[in-house]
C-alpha distance (Angstrom), angle and dihedral (degrees) to the residues before:
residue distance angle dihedral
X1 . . .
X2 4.21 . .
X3 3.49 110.2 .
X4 4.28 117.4 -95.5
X5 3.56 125.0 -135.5
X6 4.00 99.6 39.5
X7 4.02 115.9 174.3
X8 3.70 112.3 -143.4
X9 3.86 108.0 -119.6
X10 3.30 140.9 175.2
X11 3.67 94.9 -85.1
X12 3.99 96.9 61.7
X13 4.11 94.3 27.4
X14 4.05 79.6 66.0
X15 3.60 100.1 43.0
X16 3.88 88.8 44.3
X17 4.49 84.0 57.0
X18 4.08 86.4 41.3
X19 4.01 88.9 49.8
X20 4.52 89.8 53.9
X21 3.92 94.8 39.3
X22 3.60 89.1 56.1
X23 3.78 89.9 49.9
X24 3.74 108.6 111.7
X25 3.59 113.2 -106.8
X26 4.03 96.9 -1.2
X27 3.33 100.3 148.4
X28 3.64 99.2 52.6
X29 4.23 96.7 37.0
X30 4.30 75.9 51.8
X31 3.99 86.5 56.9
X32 4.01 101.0 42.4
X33 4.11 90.1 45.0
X34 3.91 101.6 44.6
X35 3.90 87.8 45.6
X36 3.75 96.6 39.1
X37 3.75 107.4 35.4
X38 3.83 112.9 -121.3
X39 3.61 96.0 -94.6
X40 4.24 91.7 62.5
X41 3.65 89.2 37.2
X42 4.00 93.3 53.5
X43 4.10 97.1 32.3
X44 4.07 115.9 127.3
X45 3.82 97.7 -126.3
X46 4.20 82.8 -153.9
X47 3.14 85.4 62.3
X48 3.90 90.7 95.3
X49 4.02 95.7 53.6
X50 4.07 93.3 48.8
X51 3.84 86.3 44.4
X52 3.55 97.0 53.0
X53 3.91 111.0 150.4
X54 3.24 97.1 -121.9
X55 4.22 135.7 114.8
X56 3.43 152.6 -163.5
X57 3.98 91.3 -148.8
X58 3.34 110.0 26.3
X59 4.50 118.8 176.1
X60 3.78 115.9 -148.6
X61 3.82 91.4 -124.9
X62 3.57 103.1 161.5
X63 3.96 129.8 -154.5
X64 3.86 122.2 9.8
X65 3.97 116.1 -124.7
X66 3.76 119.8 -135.9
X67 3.41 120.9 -133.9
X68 4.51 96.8 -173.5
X69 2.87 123.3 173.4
X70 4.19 103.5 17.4
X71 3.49 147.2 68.3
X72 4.05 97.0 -116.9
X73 4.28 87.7 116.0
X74 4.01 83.8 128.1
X75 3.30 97.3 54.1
X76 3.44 100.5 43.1
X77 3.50 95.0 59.6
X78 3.45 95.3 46.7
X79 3.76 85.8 58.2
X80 3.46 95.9 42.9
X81 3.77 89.3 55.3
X82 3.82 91.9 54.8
X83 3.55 94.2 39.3
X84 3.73 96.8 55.7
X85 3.96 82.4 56.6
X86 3.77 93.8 51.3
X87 3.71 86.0 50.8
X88 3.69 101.2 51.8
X89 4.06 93.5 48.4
X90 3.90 93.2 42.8
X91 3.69 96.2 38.4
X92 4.15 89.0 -124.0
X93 3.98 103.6 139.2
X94 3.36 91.8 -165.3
X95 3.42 119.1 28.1
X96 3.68 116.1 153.0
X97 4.23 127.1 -160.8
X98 3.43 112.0 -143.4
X99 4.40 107.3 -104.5
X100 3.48 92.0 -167.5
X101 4.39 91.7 66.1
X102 4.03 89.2 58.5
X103 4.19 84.3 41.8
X104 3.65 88.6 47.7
X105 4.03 92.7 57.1
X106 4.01 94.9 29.6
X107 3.95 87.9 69.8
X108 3.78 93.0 46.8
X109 4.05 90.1 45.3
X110 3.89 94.0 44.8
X111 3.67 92.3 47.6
X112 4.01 94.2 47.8
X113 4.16 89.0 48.5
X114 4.33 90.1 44.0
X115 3.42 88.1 56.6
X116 3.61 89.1 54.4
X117 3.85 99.9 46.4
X118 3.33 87.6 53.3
X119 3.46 98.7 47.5
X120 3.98 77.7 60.2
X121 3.40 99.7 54.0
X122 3.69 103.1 38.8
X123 4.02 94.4 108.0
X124 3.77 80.8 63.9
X125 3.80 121.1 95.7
X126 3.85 113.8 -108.1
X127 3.85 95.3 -104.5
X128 3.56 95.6 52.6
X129 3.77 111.2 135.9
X130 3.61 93.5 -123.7
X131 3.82 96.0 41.6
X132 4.13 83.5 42.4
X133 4.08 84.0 55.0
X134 4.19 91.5 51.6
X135 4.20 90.5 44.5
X136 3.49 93.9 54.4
X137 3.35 109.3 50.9
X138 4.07 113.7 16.7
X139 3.57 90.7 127.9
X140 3.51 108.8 39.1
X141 4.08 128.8 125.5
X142 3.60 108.9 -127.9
X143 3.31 129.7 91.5
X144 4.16 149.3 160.8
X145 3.96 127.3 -95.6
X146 4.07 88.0 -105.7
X147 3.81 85.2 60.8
X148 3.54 96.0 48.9
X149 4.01 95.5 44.8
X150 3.95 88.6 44.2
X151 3.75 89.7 61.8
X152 4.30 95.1 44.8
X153 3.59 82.6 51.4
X154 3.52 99.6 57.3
X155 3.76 105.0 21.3
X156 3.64 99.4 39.3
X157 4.39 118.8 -144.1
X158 3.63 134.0 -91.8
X159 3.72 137.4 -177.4
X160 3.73 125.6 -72.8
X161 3.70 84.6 -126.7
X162 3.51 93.9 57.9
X163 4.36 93.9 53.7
X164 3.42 104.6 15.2
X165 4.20 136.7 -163.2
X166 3.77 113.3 -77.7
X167 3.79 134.0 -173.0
X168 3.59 89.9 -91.8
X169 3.42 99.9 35.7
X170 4.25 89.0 61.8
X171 3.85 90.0 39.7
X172 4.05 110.5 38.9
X173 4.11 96.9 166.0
X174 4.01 92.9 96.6
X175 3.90 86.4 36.9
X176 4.04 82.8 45.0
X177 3.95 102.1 45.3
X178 3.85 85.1 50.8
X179 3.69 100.4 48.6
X180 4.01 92.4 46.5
X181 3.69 87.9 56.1
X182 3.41 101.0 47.4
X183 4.17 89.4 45.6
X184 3.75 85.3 46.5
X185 3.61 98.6 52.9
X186 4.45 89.6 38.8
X187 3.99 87.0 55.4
X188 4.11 92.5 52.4
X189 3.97 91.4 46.8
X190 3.84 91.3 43.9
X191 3.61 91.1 42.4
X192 3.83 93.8 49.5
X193 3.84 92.1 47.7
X194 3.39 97.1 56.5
X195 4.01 95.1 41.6
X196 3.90 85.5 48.6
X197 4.27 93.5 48.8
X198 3.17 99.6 -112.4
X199 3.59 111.5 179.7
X200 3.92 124.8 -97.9
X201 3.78 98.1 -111.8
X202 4.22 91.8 49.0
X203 3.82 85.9 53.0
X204 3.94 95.4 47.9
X205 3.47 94.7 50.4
X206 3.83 102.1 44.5
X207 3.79 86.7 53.4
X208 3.80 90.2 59.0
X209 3.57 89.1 46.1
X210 3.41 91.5 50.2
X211 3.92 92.3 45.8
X212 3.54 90.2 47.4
X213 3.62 94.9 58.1
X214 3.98 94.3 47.8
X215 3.97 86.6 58.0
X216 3.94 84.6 52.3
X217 3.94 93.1 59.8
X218 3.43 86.7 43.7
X219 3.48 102.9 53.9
X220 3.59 97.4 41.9
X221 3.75 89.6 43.6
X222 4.00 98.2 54.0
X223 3.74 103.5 0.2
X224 3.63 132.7 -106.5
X225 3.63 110.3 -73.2
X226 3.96 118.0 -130.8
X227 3.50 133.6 -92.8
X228 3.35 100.5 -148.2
X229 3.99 131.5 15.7
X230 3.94 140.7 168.1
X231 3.74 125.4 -118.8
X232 3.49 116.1 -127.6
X233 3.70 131.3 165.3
X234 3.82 142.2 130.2
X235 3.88 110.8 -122.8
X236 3.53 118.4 -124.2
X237 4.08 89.0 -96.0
X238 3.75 86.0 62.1
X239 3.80 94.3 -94.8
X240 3.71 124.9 157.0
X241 3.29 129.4 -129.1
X242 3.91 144.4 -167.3
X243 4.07 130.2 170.5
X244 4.28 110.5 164.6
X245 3.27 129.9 -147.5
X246 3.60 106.9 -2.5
X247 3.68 129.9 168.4
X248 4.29 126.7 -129.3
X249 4.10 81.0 -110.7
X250 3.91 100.4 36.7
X251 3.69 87.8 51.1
X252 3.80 97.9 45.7
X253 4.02 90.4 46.0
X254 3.99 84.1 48.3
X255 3.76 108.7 45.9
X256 4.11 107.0 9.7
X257 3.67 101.3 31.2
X258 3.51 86.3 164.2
X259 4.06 109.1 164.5
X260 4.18 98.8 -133.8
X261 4.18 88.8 179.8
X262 4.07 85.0 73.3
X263 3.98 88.5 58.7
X264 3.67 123.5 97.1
X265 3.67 136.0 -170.4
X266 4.02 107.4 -130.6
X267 3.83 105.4 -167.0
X268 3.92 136.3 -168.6
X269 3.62 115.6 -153.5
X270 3.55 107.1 133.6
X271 3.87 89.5 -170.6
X272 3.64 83.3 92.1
X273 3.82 144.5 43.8
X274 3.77 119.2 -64.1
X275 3.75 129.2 -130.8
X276 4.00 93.3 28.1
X277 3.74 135.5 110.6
X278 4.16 111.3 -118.2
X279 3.43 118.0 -178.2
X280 3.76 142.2 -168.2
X281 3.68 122.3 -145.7
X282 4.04 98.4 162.1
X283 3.92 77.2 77.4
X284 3.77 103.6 42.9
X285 4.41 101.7 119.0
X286 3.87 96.5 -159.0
X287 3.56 136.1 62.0
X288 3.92 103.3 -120.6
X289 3.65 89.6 5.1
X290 3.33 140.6 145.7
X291 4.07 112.1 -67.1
X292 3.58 134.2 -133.7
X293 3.20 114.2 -111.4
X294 3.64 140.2 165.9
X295 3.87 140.7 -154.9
X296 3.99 107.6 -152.8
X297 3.72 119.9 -147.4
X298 3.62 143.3 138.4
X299 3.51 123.4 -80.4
X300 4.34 100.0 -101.7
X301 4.07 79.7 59.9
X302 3.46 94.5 61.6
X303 4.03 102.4 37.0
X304 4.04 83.7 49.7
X305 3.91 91.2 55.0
X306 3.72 88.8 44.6
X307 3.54 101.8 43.9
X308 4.10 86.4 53.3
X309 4.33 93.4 52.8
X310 3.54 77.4 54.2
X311 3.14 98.8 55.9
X312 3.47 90.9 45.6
X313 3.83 98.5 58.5
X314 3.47 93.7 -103.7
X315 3.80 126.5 127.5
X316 3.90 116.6 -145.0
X317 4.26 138.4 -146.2
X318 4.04 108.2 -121.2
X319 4.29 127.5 -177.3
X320 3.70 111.1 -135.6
X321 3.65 140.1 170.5
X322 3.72 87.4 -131.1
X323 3.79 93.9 172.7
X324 4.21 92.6 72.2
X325 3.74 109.4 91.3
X326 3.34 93.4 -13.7
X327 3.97 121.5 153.9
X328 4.42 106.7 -163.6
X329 3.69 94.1 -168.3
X330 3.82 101.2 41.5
X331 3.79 89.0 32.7
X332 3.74 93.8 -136.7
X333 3.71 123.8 153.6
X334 3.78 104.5 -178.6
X335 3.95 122.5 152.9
X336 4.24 87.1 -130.0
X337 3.31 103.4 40.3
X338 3.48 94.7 117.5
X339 3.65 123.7 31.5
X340 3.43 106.1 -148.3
X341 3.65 108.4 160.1
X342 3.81 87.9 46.5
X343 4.08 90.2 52.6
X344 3.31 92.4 56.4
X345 3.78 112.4 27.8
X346 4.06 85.8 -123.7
X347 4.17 116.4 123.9
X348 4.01 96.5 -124.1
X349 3.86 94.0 167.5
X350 3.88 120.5 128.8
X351 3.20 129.1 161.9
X352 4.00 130.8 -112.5
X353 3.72 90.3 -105.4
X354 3.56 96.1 40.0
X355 4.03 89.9 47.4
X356 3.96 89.2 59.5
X357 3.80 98.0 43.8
X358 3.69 92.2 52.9
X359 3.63 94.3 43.1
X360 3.73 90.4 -113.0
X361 3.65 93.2 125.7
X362 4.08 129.4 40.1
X363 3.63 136.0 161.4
X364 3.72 102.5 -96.0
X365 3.43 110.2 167.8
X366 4.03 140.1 2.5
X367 3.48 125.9 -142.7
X368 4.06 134.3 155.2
X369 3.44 139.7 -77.5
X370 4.20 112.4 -136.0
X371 3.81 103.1 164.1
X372 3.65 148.8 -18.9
X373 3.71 139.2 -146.8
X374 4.04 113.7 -119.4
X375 3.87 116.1 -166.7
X376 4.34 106.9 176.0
X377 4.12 82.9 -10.1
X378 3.45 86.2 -69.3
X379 4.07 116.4 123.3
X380 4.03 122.8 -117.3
X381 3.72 107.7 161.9
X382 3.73 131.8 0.5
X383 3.95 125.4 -143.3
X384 4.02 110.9 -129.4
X385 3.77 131.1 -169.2
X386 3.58 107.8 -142.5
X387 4.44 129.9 -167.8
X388 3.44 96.8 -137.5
X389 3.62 94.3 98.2
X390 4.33 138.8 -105.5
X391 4.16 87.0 -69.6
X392 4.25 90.4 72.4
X393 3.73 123.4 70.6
X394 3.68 120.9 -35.7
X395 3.94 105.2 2.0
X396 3.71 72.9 -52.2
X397 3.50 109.6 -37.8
X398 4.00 130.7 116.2
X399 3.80 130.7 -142.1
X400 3.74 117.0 -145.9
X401 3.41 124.1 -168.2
X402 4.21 112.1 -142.3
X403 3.46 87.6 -105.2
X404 3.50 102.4 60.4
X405 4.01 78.2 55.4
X406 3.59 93.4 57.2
X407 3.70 92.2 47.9
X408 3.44 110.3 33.6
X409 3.98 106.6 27.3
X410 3.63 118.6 98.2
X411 4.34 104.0 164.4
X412 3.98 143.6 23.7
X413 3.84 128.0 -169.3
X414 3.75 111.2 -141.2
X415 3.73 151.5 151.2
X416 3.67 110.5 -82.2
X417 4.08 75.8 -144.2
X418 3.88 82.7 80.7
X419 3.77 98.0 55.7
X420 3.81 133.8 94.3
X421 3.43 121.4 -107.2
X422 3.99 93.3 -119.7
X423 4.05 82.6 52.5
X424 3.98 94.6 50.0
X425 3.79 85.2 47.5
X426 3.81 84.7 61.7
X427 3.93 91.4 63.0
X428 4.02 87.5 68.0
X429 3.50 101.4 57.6
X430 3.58 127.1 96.5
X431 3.74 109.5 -74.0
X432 4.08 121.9 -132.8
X433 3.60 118.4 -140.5
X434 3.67 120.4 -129.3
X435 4.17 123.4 -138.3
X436 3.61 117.7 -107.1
X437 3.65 89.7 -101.5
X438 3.66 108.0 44.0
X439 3.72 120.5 134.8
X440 4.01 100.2 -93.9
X441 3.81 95.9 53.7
């Protein structure tokens, strides 16, 4: 066993400078990297030819969205999914639902279910690892497909006409540093009634004080989104037009109708068990909601269920780690893109599995799957609508080559109509619940 608490002196300090001067070619790799940046220095200049922009099956999905400023990826997909739907039945290229309306009511759900987790918890000491969890992230923006579903389901849709982007709305960190504080300061006062029995009643109505105040911020912060709204729009052969008075839920039964119970979340982390259904209720955002769940297979499983939406003219949700070999202004996602390990003479090679358990890897963002090249059936490169606006990749869209999949894709939303029947048998088995921290959070 090596020996612990080893000062660096001037004995290892000068074989550590020996070590790099014997490096071949240090001075010169120390030239092209602190001029170029690491990422230019280690790019793939083929990069370009296997990331060609072009596909096999190819959607007609119009404009990107943009989401700036905010952490709303997951529900921007989501919408973008749906919206591309609405588009192709009412002949409305590009058609846009308003992201800020399922924000809106995501901050006033996640608040009401906080307040009951830790309400849960609050016989637990304050650095508890699950209390820890709740503290440091009660108001955060990001969020699961089963979070964003569980709010269409309930609150319904409307047009981004109807409740448009605002200045907070496209930049949430003032919004953000607020809400944390006052969820922060909520959990201490709820956890100090309850480990000071207080009585029932005292506790009830603080929390709807307390909830009440959150849909304040909110309100003032983004605006209180309408009740009621008419559709209008001219379709894109110059049609017009007119639906009054309509609902969020009256106009998603009317015009989306889109059944989000047959969806499933396929994931890929090979950390953990295949062919069983995890799930993750520290992140569920409503009260009797809809849960997040997860179907875990290997990778083919989830390209093959992809591959057949596709087909089908359907776009599809997907969880990424998008900021892994990722180039923004090219819009490349490509597992080599940047050859680290060969840049610096330094093994950096983990594998997916490894990556999650050592919290090397998470699902960072979502965005949506539009196309994907097939050469002998077989999968190179994928086409993927992103929401970081028309100034990223392809007028907005990213290429990603298979690999990248392999490596860096941890969920799909699909049909369950494109499942096996030994795979939909899954769904009925006993579910195991994931920690607060586990890798797909």
């Amino acid at each position: 066993m090596s020996k612990l608490n080893q000062p660096l002196d001037a004995t290892e300090l000068k074989e550590l400078h020996d070590n790099l001067s014997q490096q071949p070619g240090n001075e010169l790799l120390s030239n092209i990297i602190t001029q170029n940046g690491i990422n230019q220095a280690a790019q793939d200049p083929k990069a370009a030819t296997r990331l060609d922009p072009v596909f096999s099956i190819d959607l007609d999905t119009g404009k990107v969205s943009n989401q700036k400023r905010s952490g709303r990826c997951w529900l921007f997909s989501l919408l973008n999914t749906l919206r591309h739907q609405f588009a192709k039945t009412y002949h409305v290229k590009d058609f846009e639902f308003s992201q800020k309306y399922l924000f809106f009511w995501d901050k006033i759900e996640r608040a009401n279910i906080y307040y009951d987790n830790i309400l849960a918890t609050a016989h637990k000491p304050a650095n508890d690892r699950e209390v820890e969890f709740y503290m440091s992230m009660p108001g955060e923006d990001g969020g699961q497909w089963a979070m964003a579903a569980g709010l269409v389901q309930k609150y319904g849709v409307m047009p981004a006409s109807v409740y448009p982007e605002t200045i907070n709305s496209e930049d949430t960190s003032a919004y953000d540093a607020v809400m944390n504080r006052k969820l922060r300061k909520d959990g201490m006062q709820l956890r100090q009634l309850i480990n000071t029995a207080a009585d029932d009643q005292t506790i009830t109505d603080t929390r709807k004080r307390m909830l009440k105040e959150v849909y304040q911020i909110t309100a003032y912060s983004f605006g209180e989104p309408p009740m009621k709204f008419d559709l209008e729009y001219r379709d894109d052969d110059h049609n017009y037009h007119l639906d009054q008075g309509l609902t969020p839920q009256e106009f998603y039964t009317k015009y989306v109708n889109v059944d989000l119970d047959n969806y499933v979340v396929l994931s890929n982390s090979p950390d953990k068990e295949y062919n069983q259904v995890y799930t993750l209720p520290s992140q569920d955002n409503i009260v009797g909601g809809k849960k997040i769940e997860f179907l875990n297979l290997p990778m083919k499983d989830l390209k093959q269920a992809a591959i057949q939406t596709l087909q089908n003219g359907e776009t599809l949700w997907f969880g990424n780690d998008v900021l892994q070999q990722m180039s923004r202004k090219q819009g490349y996602l490509d597992a080599n893109l940047y050859h680290y390990s060969q840049l610096f003479n330094v093994d950096l090679s983990m594998s997916k599995a490894d990556r999650l358990t050592y919290h090397e890897a998470e699902v960072s963002h979502a965005m949506t799957l539009t196309g994907v090249d097939l050469v002998n059936d077989q999968p190179t490169k994928w086409k993927v609508e992103n929401s970081w606006g028309e100034k990223t990749g392809e007028k907005g869209y990213f290429t990603m080559s298979d690999d990248w999949m392999d490596a860096y894709v941890y969920e799909v939303v699909v049909k369950k109509d494109y499942l096996t029947k030994p795979q939909l048998a899954i769904l009925d088995q006993p579910k195991i619940q994931l920690d607060p921290w586990d890798s797909l959070r």
